[in-house]
N, C-alpha and C positions, 0 to 999 in steps of 0.2 A: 221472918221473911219466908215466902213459899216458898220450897223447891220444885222443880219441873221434875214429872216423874223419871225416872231412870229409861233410857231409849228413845224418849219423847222426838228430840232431835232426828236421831236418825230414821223415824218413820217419818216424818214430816219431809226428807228429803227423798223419800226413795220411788214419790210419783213422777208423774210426768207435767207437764207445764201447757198451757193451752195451744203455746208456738210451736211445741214437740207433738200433738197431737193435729193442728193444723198440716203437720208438714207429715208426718206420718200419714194422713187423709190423702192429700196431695199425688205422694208418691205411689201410692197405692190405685190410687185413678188413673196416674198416666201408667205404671207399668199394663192395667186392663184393660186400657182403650188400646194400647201396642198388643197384646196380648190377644185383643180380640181381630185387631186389623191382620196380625199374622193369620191369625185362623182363616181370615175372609175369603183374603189371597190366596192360600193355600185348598181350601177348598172349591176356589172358583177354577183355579188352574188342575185341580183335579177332573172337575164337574167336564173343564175343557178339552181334558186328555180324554176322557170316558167316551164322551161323545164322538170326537176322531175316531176311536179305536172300536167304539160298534158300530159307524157307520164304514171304518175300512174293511170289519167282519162280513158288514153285511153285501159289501162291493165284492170282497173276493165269492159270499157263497153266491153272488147272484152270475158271477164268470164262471167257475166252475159247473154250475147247472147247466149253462149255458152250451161251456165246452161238453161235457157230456152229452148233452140230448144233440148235437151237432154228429160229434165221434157215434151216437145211434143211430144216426139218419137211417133213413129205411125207402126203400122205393116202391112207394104206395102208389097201387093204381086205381083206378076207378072208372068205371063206365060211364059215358055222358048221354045222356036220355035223348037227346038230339038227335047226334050222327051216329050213339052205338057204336061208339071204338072207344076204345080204353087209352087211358091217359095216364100216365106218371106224376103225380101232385109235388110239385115244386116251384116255388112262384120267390124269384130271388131279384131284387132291383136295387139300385145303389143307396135307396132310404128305405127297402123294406124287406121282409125276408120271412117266408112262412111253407113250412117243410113239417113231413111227418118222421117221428122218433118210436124208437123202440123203450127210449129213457121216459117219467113219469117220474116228477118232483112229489107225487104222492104216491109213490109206489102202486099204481091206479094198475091191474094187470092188459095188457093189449099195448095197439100203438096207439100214440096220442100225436097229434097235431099242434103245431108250435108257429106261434105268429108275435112278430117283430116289429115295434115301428117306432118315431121319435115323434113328440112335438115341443113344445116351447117350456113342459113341466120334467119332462125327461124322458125317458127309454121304455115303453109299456109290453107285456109280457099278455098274453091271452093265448089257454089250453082250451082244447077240446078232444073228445071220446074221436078216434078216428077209424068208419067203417069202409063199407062197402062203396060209400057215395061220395060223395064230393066233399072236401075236409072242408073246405069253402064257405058251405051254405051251415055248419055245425059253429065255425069259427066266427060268425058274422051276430050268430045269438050270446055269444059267448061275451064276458065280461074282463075290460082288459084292467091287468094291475100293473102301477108303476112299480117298477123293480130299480131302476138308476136313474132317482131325481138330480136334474141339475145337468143333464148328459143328453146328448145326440150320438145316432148312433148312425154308419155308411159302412158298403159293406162291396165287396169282393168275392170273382170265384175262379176257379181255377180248372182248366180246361186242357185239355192233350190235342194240339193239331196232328193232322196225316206227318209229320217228322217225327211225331213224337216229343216237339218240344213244345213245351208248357207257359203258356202266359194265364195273366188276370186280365179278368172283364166284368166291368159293372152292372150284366146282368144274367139270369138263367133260369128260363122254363122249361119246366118239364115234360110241359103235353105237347112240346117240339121237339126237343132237343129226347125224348122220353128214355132219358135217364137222368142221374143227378151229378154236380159236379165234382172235381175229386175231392176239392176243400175247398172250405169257406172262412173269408178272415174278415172281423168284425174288427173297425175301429172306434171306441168310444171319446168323443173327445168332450170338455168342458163344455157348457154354455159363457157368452161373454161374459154376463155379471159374475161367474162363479169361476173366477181365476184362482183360487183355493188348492182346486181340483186339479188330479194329473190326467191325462190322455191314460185310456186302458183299451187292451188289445186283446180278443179273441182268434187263435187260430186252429183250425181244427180240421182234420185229415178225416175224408168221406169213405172208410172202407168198401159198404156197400151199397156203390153209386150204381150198379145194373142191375136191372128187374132181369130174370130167371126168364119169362115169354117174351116180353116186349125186348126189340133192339132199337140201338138208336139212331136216330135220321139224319146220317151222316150229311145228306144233300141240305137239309135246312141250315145243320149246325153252318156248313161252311156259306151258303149265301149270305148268314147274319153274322160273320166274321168279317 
């Protein structure tokens, strides 16, 4: 009679069985499909925060710009070919607002001319070189860039009556008034669809609101008070 070689048995026993390799398969898929889904999540909620967080970068550097070339106002004047008087460049209304700065987001050397407005895509920004002439006619060639999609923007200025005491008012020219006013406060609020967004606030102190020749026309200021 044969005999089975010696250890026979216990090699025979020390594999795996089709049901243990079934289930092993098994396990192995579902912890990967869990495994991947974590990763998805985890990456989508990343991809979510990023986005938040370089468009809240790029909201604060577009305030900050903002406030500074404000804080540089400059009381630009400029002759009008017409009537040949010189005029204070300042054109300030409760949806728009375009002033010359001493500031320059490209470090461009001179003053530069700063124009403001809103529509339906958001808050648009458009510079120009500002001379001799009318910032106006330079600002008008000039190409505007959105800087706060999603936003509207109204705007405020602030003013000293004969007491001395200080209110806001929704608008202020300069080739009247030919000077600038003491500050300017910008409110940026949401569009409807875009409830996401917070209200953001510029406010900024006009150190130098008087031009050096020109004074200002106290009789107009107070008829349009």
């Amino acid at each position: 009679m044969l005999k089975q070689p010696k250890g026979f048995n216990q090699f025979s026993r020390s594999g795996f069985t089709l049901i243990e390799v079934l289930l092993a398969l098994g396990l192995t898929a579902m912890l990967m499909g869990l495994l991947s889904t974590g990763v998805y999540v985890v990456s989508r909620d990343w991809n979510r925060t990023s986005d938040v967080l370089d468009q809240s970068l790029d909201e604060a550097l577009a305030l900050l710009q903002l406030d500074r070339a404000l804080h540089g106002a400059f009381p630009h004047s400029y002759t009008d070919e017409e009537t040949l008087s010189r005029y204070v460049y300042f054109i300030g209304e409760d949806d728009y607002l375009s002033w010359v700065s001493t500031v320059s987001p490209q470090r461009t050397p001179g003053l530069m001319a700063w124009e403001l407005f809103s529509d339906e895509q958001g808050v648009h920004l458009v510079l120009a070189p500002a001379y001799s002439d009318d910032p106006a006619d330079r600002l008008a060639d000039a190409s505007a860039v959105l800087i706060l999609p999603n936003y509207s923007a109204s705007f405020s200025y602030l003013y000293e009556e004969i007491d001395e005491s200080r209110q806001w008012r929704e608008d202020w020219y300069g080739e009247e008034f030919q000077s600038l006013p003491l500050a300017v406060y910008i409110k940026f609020t949401p569009l409807a669809d875009e409830g996401r967004h917070e209200e953001l606030e510029v406010l900024a102190r006009i150190a130098n609101n008087q031009h050096r020749a020109l004074r200002p026309n106290n009789l107009t200021l107070q008829a349009r008070l």
